[in-house]
C-alpha positions as CSV (number, residue, x, y, z in Angstrom):
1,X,0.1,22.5,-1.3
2,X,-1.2,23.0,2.2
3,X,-3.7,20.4,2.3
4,X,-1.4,17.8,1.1
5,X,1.5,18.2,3.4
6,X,-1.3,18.2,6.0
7,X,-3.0,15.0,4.5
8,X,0.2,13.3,4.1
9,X,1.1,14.2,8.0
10,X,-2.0,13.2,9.5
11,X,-3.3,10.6,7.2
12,X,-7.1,10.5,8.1
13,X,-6.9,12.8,11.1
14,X,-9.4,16.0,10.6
15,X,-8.2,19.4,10.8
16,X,-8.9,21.1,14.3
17,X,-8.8,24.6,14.4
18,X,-6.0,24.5,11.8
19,X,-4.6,21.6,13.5
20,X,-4.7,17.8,12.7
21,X,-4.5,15.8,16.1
22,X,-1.6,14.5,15.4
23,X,0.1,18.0,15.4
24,X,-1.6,18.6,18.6
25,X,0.1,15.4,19.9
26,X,3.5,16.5,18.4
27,X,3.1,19.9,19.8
28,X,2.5,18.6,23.2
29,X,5.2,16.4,23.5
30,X,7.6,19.0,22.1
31,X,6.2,21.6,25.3
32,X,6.6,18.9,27.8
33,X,10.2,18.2,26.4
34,X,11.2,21.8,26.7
35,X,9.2,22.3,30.4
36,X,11.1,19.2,31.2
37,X,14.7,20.2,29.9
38,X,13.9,23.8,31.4
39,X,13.2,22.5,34.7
């Protein structure tokens, strides 16, 4: 369920905090996007 969306997602990456690193990366570059859209 969870796990394998997550697995599928990140391949080998580990969960951080709830997070794989890959998310992080995704996350980041979807902030920056919106600060730089904002701005």
């Amino acid at each position: 369920m969870y796990g394998e969306k997550r697995m599928r997602a990140g391949g080998q990456a580990r969960p951080l905090n709830g997070f794989t690193l890959l998310e992080l990366l995704v996350a980041m570059a979807l902030s920056a996007l919106l600060v730089l859209g904002a701005g």
